[in-house]
mmCIF file of the C-alpha atoms, coordinates in Angstrom:
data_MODEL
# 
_entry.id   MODEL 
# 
loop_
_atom_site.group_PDB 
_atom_site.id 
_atom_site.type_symbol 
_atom_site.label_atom_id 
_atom_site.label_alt_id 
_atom_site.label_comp_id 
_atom_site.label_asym_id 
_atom_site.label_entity_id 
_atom_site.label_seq_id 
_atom_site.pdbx_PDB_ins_code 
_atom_site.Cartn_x 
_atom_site.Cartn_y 
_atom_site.Cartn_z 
_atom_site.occupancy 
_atom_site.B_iso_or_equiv 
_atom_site.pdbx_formal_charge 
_atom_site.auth_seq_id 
_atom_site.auth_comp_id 
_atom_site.auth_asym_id 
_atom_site.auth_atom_id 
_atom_site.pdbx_PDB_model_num 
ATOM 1  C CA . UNK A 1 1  ? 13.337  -1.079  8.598  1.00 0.00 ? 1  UNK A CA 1 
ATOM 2  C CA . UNK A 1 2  ? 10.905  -2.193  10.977 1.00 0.00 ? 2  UNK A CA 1 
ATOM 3  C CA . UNK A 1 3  ? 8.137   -5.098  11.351 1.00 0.00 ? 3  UNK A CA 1 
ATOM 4  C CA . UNK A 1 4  ? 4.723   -5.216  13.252 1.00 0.00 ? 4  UNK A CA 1 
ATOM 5  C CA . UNK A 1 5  ? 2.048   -8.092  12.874 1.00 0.00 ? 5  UNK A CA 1 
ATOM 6  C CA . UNK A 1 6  ? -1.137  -6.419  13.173 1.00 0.00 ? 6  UNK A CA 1 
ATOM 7  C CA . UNK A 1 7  ? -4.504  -7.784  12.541 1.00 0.00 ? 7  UNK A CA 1 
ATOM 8  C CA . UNK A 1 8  ? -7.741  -6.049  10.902 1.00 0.00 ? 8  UNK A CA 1 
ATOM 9  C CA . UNK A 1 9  ? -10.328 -6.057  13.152 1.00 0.00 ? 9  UNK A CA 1 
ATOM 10 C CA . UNK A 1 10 ? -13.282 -3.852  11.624 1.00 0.00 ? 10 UNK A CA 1 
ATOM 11 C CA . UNK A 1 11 ? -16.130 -6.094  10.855 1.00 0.00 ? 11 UNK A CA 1 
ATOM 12 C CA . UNK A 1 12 ? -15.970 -5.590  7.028  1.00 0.00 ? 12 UNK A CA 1 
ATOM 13 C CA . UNK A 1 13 ? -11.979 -6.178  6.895  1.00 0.00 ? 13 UNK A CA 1 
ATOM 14 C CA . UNK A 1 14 ? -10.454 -4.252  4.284  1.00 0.00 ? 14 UNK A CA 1 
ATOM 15 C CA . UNK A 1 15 ? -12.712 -3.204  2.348  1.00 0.00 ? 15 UNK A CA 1 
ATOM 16 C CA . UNK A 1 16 ? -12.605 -0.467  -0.116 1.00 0.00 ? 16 UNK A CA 1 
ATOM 17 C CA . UNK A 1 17 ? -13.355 2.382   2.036  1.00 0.00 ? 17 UNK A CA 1 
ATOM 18 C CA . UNK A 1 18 ? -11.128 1.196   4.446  1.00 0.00 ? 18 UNK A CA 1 
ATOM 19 C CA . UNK A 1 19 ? -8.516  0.042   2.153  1.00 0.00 ? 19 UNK A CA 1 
ATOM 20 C CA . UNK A 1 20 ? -8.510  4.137   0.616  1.00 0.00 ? 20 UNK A CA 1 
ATOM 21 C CA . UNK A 1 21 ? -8.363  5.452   3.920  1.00 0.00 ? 21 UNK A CA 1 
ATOM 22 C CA . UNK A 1 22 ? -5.090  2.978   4.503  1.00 0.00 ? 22 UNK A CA 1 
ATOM 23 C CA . UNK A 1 23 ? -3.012  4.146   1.307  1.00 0.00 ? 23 UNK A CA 1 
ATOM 24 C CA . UNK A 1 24 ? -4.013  8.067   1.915  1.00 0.00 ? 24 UNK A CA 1 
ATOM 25 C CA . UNK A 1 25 ? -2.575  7.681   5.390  1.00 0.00 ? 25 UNK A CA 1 
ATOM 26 C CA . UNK A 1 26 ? 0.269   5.721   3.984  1.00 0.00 ? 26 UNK A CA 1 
ATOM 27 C CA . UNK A 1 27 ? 0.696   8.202   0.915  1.00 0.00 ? 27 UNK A CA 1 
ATOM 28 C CA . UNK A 1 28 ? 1.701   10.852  3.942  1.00 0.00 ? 28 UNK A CA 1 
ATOM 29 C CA . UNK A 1 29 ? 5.129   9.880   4.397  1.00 0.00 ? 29 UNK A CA 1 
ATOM 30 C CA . UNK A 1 30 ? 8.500   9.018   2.283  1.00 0.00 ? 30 UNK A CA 1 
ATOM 31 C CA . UNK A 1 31 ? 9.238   5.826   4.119  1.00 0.00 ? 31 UNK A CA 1 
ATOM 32 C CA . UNK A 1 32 ? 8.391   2.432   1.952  1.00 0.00 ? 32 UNK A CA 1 
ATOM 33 C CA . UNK A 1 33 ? 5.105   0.573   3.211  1.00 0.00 ? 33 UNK A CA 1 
ATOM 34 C CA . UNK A 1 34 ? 4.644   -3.017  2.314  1.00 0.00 ? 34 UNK A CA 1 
ATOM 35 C CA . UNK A 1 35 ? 1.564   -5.245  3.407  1.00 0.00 ? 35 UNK A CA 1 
ATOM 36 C CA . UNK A 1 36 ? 2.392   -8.634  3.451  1.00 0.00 ? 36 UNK A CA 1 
ATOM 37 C CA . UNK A 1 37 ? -0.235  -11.505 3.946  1.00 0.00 ? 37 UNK A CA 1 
ATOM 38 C CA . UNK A 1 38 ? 0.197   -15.070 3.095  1.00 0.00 ? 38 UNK A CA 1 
ATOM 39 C CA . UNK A 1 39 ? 3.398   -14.472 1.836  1.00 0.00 ? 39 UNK A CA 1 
ATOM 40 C CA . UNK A 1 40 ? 2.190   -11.948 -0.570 1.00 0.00 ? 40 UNK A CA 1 
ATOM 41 C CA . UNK A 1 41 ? 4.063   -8.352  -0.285 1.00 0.00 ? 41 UNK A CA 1 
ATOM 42 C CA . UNK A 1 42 ? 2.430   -5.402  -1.691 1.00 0.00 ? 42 UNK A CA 1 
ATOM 43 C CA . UNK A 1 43 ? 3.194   -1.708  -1.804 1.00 0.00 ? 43 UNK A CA 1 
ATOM 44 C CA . UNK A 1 44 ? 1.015   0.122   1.082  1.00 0.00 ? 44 UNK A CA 1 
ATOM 45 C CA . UNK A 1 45 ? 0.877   2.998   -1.577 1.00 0.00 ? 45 UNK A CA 1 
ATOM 46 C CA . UNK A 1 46 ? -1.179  1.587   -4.023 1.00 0.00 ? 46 UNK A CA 1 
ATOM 47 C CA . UNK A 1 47 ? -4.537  1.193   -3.625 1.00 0.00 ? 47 UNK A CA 1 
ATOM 48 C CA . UNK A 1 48 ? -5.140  -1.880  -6.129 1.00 0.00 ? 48 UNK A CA 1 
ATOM 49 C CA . UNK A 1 49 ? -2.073  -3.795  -4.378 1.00 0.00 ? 49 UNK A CA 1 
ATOM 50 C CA . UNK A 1 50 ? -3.870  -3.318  -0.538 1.00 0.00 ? 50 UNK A CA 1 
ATOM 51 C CA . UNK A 1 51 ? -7.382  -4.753  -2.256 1.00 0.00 ? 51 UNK A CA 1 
ATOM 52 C CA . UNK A 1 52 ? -5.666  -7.249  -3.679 1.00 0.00 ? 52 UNK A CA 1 
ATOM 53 C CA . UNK A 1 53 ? -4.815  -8.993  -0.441 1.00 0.00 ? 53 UNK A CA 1 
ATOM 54 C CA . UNK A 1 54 ? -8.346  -9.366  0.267  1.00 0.00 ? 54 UNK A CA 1 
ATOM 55 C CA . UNK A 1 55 ? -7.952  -9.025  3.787  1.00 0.00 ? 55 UNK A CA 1 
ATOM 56 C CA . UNK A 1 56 ? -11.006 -9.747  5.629  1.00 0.00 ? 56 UNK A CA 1 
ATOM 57 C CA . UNK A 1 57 ? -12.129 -9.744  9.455  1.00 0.00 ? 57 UNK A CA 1 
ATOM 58 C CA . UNK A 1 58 ? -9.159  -11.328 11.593 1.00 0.00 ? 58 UNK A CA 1 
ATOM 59 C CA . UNK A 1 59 ? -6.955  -11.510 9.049  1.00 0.00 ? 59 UNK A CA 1 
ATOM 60 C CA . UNK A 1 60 ? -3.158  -10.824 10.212 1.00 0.00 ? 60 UNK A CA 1 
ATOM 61 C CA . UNK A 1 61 ? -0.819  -8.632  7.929  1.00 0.00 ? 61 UNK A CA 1 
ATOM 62 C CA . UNK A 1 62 ? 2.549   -7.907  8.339  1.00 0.00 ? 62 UNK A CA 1 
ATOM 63 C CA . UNK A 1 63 ? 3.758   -3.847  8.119  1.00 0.00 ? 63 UNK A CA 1 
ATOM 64 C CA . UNK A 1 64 ? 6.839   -2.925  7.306  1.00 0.00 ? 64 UNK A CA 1 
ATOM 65 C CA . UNK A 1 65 ? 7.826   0.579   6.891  1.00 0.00 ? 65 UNK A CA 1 
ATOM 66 C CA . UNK A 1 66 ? 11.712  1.476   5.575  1.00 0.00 ? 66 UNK A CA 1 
ATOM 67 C CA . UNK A 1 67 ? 12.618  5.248   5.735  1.00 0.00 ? 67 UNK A CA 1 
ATOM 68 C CA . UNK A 1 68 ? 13.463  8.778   7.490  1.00 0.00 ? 68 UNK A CA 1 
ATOM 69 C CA . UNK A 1 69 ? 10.090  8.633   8.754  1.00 0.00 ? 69 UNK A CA 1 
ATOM 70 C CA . UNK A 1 70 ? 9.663   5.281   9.645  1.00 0.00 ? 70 UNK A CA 1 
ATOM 71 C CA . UNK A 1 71 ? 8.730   5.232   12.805 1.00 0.00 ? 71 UNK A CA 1 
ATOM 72 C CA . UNK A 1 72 ? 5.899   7.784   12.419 1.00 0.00 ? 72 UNK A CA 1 
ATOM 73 C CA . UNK A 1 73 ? 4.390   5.769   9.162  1.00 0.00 ? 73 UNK A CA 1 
ATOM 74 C CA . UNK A 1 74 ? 4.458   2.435   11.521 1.00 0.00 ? 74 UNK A CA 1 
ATOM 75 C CA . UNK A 1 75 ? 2.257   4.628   14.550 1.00 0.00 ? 75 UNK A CA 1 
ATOM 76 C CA . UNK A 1 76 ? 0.146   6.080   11.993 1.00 0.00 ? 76 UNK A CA 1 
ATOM 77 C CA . UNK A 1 77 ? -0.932  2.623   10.041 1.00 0.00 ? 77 UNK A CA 1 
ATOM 78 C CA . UNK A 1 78 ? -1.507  0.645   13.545 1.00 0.00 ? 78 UNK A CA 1 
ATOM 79 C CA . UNK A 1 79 ? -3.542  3.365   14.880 1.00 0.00 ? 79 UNK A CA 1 
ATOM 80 C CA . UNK A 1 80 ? -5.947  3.231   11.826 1.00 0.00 ? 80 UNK A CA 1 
ATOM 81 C CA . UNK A 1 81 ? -6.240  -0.289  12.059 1.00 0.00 ? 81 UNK A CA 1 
ATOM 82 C CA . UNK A 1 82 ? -6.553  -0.556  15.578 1.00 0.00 ? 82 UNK A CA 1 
ATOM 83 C CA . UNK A 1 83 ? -9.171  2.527   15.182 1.00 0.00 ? 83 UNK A CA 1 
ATOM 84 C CA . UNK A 1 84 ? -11.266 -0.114  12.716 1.00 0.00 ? 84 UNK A CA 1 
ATOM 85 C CA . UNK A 1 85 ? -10.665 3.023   10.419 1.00 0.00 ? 85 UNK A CA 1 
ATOM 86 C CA . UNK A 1 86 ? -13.478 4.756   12.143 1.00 0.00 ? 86 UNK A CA 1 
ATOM 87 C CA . UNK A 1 87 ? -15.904 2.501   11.751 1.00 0.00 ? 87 UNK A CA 1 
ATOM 88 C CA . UNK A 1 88 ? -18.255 1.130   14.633 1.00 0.00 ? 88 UNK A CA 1 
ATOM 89 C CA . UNK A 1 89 ? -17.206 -2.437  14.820 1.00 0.00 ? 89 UNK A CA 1 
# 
């Protein structure tokens, strides 16, 4: 298993759109995904669990990804974050 802190950075945090885009990129790979955020986990997976966090601008969620493909699922996630899932600012 492995941790990263990363922080949502897109203007609108995660937001629906952005929160779909999350779990489909998650949904790619066998490894476990877990958001965690103010000491609530949730499975990465499910869309209702990620919008549940109500993660807004600057907010700071822990990924953890468990699995064969671990690694990839933990590159993948940051990136889209980091990207602002595609959105301007």
């Amino acid at each position: 298993m492995i941790e990263n802190t990363v922080t949502i950075i897109n203007r609108l945090g995660l937001h629906a759109r952005a929160a779909a885009q999350l779990v489909d990129c998650a949904a790619r790979f066998s490894s476990q995904i877990q958001l965690r955020k103010d000491g609530q986990s949730v499975d990465a997976k499910s869309i209702m669990s990620v919008m549940l966090l109500a993660a807004g601008q600057d907010s700071e969620l822990t990924l953890s990804t468990a699995g064969e493909d671990e690694l990839e699922a933990m590159e993948a996630i940051v990136n889209l974050i980091n990207n602002r899932f595609g959105e301007p600012d």
